[in-house]
C-alpha positions in Angstrom: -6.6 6.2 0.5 -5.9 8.4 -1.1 -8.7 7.2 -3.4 -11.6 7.2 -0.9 -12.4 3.7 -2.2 -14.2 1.5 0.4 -15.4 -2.2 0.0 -16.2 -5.1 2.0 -14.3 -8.0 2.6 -15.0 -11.1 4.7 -11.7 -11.6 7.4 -9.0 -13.0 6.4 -8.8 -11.4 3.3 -5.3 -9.9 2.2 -5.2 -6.4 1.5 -3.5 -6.8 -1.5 -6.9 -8.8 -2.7 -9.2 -6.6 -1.1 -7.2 -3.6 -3.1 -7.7 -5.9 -6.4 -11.5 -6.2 -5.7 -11.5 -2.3 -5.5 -10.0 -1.8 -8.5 -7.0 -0.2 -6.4 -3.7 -0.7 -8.1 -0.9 -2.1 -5.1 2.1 -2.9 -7.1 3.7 -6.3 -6.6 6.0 -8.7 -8.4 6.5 -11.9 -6.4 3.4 -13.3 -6.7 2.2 -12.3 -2.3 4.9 -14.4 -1.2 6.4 -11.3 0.7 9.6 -11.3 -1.7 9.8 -8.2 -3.4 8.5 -5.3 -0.4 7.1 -3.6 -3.2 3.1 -3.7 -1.9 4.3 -1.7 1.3 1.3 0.1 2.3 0.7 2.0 5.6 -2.0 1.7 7.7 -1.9 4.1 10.9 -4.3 2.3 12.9 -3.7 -1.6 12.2 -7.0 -3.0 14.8 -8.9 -4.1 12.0 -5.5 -6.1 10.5 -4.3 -9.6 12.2 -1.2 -9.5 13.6 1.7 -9.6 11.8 3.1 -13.0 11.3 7.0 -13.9 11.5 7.8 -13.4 7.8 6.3 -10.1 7.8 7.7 -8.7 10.5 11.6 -10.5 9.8 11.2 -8.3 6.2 10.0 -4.5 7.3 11.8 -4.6 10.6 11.5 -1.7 12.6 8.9 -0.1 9.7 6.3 -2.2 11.4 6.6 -0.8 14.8 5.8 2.8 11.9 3.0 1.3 10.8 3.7 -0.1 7.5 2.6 -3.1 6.4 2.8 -5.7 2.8 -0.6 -5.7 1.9 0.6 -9.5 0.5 0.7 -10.8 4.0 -1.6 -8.0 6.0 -5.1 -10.0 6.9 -8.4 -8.1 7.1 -10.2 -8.6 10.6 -12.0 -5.6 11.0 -12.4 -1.7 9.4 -9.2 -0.7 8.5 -8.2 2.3 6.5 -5.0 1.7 4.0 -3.2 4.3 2.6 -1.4 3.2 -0.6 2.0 5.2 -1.6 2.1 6.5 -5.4 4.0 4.3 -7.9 7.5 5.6 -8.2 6.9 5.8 -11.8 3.7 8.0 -11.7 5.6 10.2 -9.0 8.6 11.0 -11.4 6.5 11.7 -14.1 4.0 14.2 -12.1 7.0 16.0 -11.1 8.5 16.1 -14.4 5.4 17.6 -15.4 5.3 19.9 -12.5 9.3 21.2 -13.6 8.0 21.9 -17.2 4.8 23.5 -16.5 6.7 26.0 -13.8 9.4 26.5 -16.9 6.7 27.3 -19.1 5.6 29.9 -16.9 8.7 31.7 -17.1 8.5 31.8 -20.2 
């Protein structure tokens, strides 16, 4: 989500790979060594991930218990829906957008 993009992975896969194979952008800079937090990802219902392991949970904290997870570490073991937060970036520049299109209508 929020792409409605579905593919199947064998377990054990890492949803940052499994989001590569779909052609889903997660962003990332530290190579899925669970460095940077930036592929945070939530996943409401985490049955289909593995557990958490210690480095994961030591770097979201109490995000975890809120269902977030780094799709770096986060391992497929069953159906699991991911929704994937919009890149800062693309967020900015949609509501940029959105302030000059509603100054335009003043206009």
């Amino acid at each position: 989500m929020p792409d409605n993009k579905k593919i199947k992975v064998r377990p054990g896969t890492t949803l940052l790979d499994a989001g590569s194979r779909a052609k889903v952008h997660i962003r990332t800079r530290c190579g899925a060594k669970a460095a940077c937090l930036m592929c945070k990802v939530s996943v409401p219902d985490q049955s289909g991930l593995a557990p958490m392991n210690t480095n994961e949970r030591l770097k979201l904290g109490s995000q975890g218990d809120q269902g977030i997870r780094l799709a770096c570490q986060a391992k497929v073991t069953g159906a699991v829906v991911v929704h994937i937060p919009e890149d800062p970036l693309k967020a900015a520049i949609r509501a940029q957008l959105a302030r000059q299109a509603e100054d335009d209508d003043l206009f």
